[in-house]
N, C-alpha and C positions, 0 to 999 in steps of 0.2 A: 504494500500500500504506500501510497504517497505522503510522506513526511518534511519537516521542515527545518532543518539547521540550523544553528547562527555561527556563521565560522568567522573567525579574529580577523579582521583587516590585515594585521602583519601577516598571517599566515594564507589570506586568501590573494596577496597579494605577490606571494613565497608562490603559490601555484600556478598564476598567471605571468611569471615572470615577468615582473614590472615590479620597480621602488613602488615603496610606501606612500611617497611622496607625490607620484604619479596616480597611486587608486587615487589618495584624498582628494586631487583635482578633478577626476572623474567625478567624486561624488558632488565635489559642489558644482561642476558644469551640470550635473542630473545625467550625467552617462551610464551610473551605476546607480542600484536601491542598495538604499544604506540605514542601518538603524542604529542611534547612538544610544549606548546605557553608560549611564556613569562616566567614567572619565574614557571609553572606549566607543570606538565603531565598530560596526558585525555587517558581515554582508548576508542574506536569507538564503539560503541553498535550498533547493527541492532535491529530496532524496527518498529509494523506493528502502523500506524499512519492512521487516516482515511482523505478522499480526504476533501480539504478544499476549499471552494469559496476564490480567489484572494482579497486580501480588500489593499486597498491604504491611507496611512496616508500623512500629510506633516506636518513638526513640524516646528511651524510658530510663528515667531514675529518678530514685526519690530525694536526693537532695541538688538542691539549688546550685550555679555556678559552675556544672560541668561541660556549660556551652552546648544543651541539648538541643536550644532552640538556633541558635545560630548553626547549628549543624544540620538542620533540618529546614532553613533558607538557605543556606548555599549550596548543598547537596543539591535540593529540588533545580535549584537555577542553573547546575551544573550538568545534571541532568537534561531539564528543559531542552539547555540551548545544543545536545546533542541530537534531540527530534524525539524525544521520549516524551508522552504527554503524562506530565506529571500536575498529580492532585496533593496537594496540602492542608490539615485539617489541624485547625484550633485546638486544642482541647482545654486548652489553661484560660483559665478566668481572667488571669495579669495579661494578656492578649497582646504579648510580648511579637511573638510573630507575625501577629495583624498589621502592627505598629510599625515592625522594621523592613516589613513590606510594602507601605505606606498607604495603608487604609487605616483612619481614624476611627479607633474605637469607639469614642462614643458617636460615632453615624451608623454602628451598624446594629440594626433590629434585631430583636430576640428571634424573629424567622428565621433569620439566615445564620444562624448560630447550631451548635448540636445541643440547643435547649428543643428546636425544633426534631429532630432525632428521639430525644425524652420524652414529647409530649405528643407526637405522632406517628411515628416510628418511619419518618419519612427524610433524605439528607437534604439540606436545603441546595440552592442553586445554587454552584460557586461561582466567586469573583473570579475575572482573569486580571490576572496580575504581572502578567508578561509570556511574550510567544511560547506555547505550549505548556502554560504555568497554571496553575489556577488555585483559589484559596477558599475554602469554608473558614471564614473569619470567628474571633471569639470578641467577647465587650465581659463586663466586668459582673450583667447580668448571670455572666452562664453559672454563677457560684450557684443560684438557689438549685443547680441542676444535682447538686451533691443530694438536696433534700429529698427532689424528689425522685432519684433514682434509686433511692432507698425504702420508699414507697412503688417501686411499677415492678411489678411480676419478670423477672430473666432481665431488669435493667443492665446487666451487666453484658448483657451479650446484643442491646440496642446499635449502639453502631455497627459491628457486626454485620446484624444482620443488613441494615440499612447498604452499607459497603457492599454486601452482595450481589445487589440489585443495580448496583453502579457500572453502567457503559463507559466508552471513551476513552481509557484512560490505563498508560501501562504500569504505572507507576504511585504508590498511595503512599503517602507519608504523615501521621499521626504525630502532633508534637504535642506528648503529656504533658501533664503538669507534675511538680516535683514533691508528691504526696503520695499517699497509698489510700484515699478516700477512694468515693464510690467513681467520679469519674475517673480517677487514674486508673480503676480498674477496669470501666469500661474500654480506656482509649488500650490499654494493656491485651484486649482480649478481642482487639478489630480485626486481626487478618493473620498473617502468617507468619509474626514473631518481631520479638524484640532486638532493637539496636541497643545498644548500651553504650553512654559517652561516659569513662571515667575518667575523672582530674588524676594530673599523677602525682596526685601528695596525699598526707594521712588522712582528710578526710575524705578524698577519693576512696580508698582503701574500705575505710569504714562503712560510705556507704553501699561498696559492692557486695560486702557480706550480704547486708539485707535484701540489695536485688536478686541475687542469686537464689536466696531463699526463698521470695516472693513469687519469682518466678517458675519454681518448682510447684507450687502451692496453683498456679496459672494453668498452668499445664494442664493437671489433675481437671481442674473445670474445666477445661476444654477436651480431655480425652471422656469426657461423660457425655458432651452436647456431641463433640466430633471426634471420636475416634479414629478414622481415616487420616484425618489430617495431623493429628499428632504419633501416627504410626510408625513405628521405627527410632523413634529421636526424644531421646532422656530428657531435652531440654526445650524450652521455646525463646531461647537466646539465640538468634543469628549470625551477632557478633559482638565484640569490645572494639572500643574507636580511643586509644588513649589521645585524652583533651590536653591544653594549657602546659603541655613538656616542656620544660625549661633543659637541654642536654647540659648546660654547667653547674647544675646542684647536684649534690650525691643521693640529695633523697627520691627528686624525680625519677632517676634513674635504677634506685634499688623500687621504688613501685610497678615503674614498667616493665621490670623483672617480674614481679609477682603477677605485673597480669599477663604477661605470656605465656607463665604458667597455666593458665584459663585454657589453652588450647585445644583441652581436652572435651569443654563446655561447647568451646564455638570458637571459630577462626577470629584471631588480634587484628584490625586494620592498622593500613599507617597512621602515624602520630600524629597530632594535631599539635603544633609549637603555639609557645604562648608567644601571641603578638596582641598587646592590649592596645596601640596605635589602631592600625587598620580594621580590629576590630572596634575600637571605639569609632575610627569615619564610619564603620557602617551603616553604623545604631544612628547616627547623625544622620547620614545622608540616606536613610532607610533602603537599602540598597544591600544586593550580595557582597559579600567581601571580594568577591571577584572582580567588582567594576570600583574599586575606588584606589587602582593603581599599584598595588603590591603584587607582583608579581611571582613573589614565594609563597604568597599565601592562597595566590589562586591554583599553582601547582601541585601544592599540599590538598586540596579541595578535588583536582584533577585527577590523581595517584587514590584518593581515597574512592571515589565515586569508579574506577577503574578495577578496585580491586571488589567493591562490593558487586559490581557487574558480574565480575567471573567468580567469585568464591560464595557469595550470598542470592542472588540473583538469579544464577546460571545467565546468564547473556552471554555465552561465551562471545560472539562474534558483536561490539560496540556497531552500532547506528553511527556508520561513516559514510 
């Protein structure tokens, strides 16, 4: 089927043998279609991509500052802009990812929220938020959704099933919130397993114990509702993403020891470096960390999304 790229200006310009310097005149003569994000240009490729089964992630822990949600906007956009139609899904009340994708929280209605999920068991429309990107947004209403999914019969398996029913789209990304209440376990128990972003210091550590455990306990409820799908696989862990690596501390590095150890659970991706610059222009400029000019940190982004393809995903063959 027909899909859509966005390849880098340097690089697309690396293919048509011609400077750089050369595309950009192109584009401002209107010789070329060009789309600028952030401090970059992207030219749009049409590419034939083959039909892909829906698979749903939620990148989950339950404490705060492991960079789950900025992992789960620059993934998607990383994605996205490979021609993969990727869906992004709220689940946190602080509507962190709303925000840094730049839709204004308080504009969006409890309809379009997965309050609407809770009360009808229906997913609302999503926003498009950029070429092959799209967003079920959160606002600060969806707290009362803790209440009353503690009140609806199997609330825990509402998105889920809602996600089921969901056309269009290769790629689903759930960004929990860092709790173990009712919606965390709802967004926990949407699709086909947990990413995991650990910081690599002692509270990283700490909090992996408990995901670990949780997610044993996840499982179990889902080898009741769907046995099939948890057949075979001791865990509903996909994988560890070590966050915030500092490589010149001794302690980041004896943690990222221990979680390699993990390998047994689920495959380790590459490291995620702590860079609180570029990830601070993000949050500013509400934008992927990929378009606000760091060029190592879009790399890092690129390597990571490359490996969850082949080892988490199966995609063996990338949408080139």
């Amino acid at each position: 089927m027909k899909r859509e790229r966005l390849v880098p200006l340097t690089e697309w310009a690396r293919m048509q043998g011609i400077s750089e310097s050369l595309a950009r005149k192109w584009i401002r003569e209107g010789r070329v279609e060009a789309v600028r994000l952030g401090h970059y240009w992207y030219i749009p490729e049409e590419i034939d991509g083959p039909e892909r089964g829906r698979q749903v992630y939620t990148l989950f822990t339950h404490a705060g500052g492991a960079g789950k949600t900025s992992l789960a906007r620059d993934l998607g956009f990383e994605l996205a802009s490979r021609g993969y139609r990727v869906l992004l899904v709220d689940a946190d009340p602080q509507a962190n990812l709303t925000a840094w994708l730049g839709v204004d929280p308080s504009t969006v209605e409890d309809g379009e929220t997965l309050l609407r999920v809770i009360r009808q068991d229906v997913l609302p429309r999503p926003r498009e938020v950029g070429r092959n990107l799209h967003l079920v947004p959160a606002s600060v209403d969806l707290a009362v959704g803790e209440l009353e999914l503690d009140r609806k019969p199997l609330g825990a398996l509402a998105l889920r099933t809602a996600l089921e029913k969901l056309t269009g789209y290769d790629l689903v990304f759930v960004d929990s919130l860092p709790s173990l209440g009712s919606l965390a376990v709802m967004a926990a128990l949407a699709g086909d397993g947990l990413i995991v972003p650990v910081e690599t210091g002692a509270k990283g550590v700490q909090a992996l114990k408990a995901v670990i455990g949780v997610a044993k306990e996840y499982r179990e409820a889902l080898r009741k509702v769907d046995p099939e799908r948890v057949a075979g696989r001791p865990h509903i862990i996909r994988a560890f993403v070590p966050t915030k690596y500092d490589a010149r501390t001794a302690g980041d590095n004896r943690v990222l020891d221990t979680i390699k150890e993990l390998e047994e659970i689920a495959p380790v991706a590459p490291r995620i470096a702590y860079r609180p610059g570029p990830h601070r222009r993000a949050t500013e400029e509400q934008v992927p960390i990929q378009l606000t000019g760091d060029k190592e940190a879009a790399e890092e982004i690129a390597k990571l999304a490359d490996f969850l393809l082949k080892e988490v995903f199966r995609y063996e063959e990338v949408v080139a």
